[in-house]
Legacy VTK file of the C-alpha trace (Angstrom):
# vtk DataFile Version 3.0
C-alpha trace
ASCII
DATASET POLYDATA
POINTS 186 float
0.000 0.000 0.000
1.297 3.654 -0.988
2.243 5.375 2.075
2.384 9.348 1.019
4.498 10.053 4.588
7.135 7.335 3.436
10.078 9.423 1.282
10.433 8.052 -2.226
13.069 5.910 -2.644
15.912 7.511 -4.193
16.267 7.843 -7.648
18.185 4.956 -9.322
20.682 5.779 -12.733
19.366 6.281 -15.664
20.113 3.141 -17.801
22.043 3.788 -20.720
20.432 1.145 -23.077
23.177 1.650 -25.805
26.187 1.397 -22.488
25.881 -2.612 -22.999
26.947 -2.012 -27.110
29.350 0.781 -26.546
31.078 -1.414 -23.898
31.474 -4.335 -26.204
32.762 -1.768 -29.045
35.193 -0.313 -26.902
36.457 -4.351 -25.789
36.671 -4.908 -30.053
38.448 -2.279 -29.975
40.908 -2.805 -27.189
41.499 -6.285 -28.688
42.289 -4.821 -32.133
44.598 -2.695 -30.418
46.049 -5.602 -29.293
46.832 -6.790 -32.472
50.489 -6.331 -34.141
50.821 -2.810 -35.918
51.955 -4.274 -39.565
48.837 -6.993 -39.168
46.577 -3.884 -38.323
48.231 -2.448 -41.125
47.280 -5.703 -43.493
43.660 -6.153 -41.688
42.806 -2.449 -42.769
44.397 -2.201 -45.813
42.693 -5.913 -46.782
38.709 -4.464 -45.823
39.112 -1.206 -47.439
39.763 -2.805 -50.900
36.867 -5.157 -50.114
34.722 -2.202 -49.070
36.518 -0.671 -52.530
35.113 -3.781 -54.577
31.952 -3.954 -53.115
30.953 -0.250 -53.525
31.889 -0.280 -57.238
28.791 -0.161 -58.139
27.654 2.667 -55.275
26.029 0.308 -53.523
26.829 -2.398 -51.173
24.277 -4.772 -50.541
23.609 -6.713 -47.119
25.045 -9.773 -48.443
27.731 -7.944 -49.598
28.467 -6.890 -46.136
28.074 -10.121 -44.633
30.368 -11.639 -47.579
33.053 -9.124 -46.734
32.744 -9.567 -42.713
32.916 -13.639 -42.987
36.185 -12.953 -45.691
37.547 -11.034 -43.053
36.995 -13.059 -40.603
38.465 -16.188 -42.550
41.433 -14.729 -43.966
42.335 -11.957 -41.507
41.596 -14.584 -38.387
39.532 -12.021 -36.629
36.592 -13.312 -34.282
33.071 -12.126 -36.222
32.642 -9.516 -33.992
35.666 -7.486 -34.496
35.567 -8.600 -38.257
32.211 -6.572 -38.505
33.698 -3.655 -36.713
36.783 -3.900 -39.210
34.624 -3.878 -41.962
32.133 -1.236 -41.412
34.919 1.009 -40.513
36.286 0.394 -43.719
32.982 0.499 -45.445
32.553 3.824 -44.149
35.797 5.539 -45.340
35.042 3.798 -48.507
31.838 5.442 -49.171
33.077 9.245 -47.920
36.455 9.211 -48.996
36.350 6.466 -51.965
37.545 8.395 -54.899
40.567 10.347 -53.132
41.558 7.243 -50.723
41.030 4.188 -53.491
44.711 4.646 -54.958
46.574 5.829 -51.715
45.145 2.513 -49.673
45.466 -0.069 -52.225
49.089 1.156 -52.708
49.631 0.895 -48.875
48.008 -2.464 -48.732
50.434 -3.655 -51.845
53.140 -2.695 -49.851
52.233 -4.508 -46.828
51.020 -7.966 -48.343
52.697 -10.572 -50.268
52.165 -11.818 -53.510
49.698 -14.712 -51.977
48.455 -11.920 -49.604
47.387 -9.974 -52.874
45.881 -12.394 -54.902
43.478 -13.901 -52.321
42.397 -10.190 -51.870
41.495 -10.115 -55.286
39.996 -13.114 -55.569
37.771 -11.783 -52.508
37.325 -8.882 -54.407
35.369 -11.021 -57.021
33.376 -12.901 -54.849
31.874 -9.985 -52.929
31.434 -8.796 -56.006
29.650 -12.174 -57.482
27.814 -12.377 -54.035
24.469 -11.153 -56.177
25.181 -13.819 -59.187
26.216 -10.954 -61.194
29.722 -8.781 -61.547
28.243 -5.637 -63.536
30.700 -4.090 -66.674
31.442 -1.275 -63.510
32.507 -3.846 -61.062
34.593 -5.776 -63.006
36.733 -2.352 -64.333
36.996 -1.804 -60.755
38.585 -5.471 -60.073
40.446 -5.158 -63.174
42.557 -1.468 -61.553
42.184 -3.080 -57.717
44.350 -6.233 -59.452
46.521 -3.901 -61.904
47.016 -1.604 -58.379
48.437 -4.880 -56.470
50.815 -5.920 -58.824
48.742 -8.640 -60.555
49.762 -9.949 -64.363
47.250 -10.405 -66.578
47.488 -14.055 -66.335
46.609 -14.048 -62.580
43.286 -12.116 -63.003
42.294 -13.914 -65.903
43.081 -17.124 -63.781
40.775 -15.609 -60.902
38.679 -14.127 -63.293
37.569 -17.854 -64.808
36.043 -18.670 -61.363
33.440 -16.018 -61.805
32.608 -16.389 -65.739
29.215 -17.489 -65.203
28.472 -14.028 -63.209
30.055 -11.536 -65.660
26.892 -9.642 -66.965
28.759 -9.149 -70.429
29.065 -12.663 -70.829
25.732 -13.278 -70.019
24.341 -10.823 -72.507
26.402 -12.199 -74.908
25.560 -15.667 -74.170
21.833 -14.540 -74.427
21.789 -13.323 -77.351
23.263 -16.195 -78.940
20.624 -18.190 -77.659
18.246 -15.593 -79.316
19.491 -16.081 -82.919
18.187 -19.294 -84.566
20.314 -20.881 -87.748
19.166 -20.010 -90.520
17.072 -22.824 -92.481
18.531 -24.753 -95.067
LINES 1 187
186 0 1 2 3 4 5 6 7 8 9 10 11 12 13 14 15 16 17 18 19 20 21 22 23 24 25 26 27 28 29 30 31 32 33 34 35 36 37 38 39 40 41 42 43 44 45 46 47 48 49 50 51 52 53 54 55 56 57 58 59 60 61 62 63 64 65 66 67 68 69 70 71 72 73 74 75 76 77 78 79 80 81 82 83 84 85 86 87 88 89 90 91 92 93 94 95 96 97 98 99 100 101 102 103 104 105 106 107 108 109 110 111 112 113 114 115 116 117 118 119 120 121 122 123 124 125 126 127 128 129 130 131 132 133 134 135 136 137 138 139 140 141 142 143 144 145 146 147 148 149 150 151 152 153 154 155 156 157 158 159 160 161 162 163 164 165 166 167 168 169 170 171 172 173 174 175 176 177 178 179 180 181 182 183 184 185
């Protein structure tokens, strides 16, 4: 029963309901700081010329995100919550700074990886970009200069490239309109 003479109980602390999130960014954090300087160097170099791929075509897709966060997570050995951090970070400065930082960060990231290093990348590069079934005449000039940027021959891509035939839009318009033209009867 309410007792009006009884003092209220003293106000408890306002609960922070994004405190719980913000803590566990600020532990991804601290354990990326944690990590090695030239393999920070790699990780961020690495998700940037996902990010790169991925918003070739000024757009980057949910799947594409989740492509490029379980890549990183594979290849850079990063538990799926910092790879998601790593990767929206680099989303991020891909979409403001794209067109000034493409060059300057794929150069870095050449410098930093080895030759294996660099074609996996690339080969990531195509499947985030394939992760819709389709790598768009836009994407594919932007895999062509990420691969040309990392020191890749022409032999390499076109060896990478091959995995991804099936999802090259020009092939496919090219394949459908061969299926469009009937032989001529004899």
């Amino acid at each position: 029963m309410f007792d009006p003479s009884t003092p209220p109980p003293p106000p408890s602390e306002p609960v922070d309901p994004n405190a719980a999130e913000t803590d566990t960014i600020r532990r991804i954090v601290k354990a990326l700081e944690d990590i090695e300087p030239d393999r920070r160097r790699y990780l961020a170099g690495f998700a940037y010329v996902l990010a790169r791929a991925a918003n070739a075509d000024l757009d980057v897709s949910e799947d594409e995100k989740g492509e490029m966060e379980h890549i990183v997570s594979e290849i850079g050995g990063l538990p799926m919550p910092q790879a998601v951090l790593v990767m929206e970070i680099a989303r991020v400065q891909n979409e403001l700074f794209g067109g000034t930082e493409d060059y300057l960060v794929t150069r870095e990231f050449n410098r930093v990886a080895t030759d294996e290093q660099r074609r996996a990348a690339v080969a990531a590069c195509f499947a985030v970009a394939a992760t819709d079934h389709e790598i768009t005449a836009e994407e594919y000039a932007e895999l062509t200069e990420i691969a040309e940027e990392l020191g890749l021959s022409r032999p390499e891509l076109n060896e990478i490239r091959a995995g991804y035939r099936d999802q090259l839009t020009a092939i496919k318009q090219m394949r459908a309109q061969q299926a469009g033209v009937q032989p001529a009867e004899q």
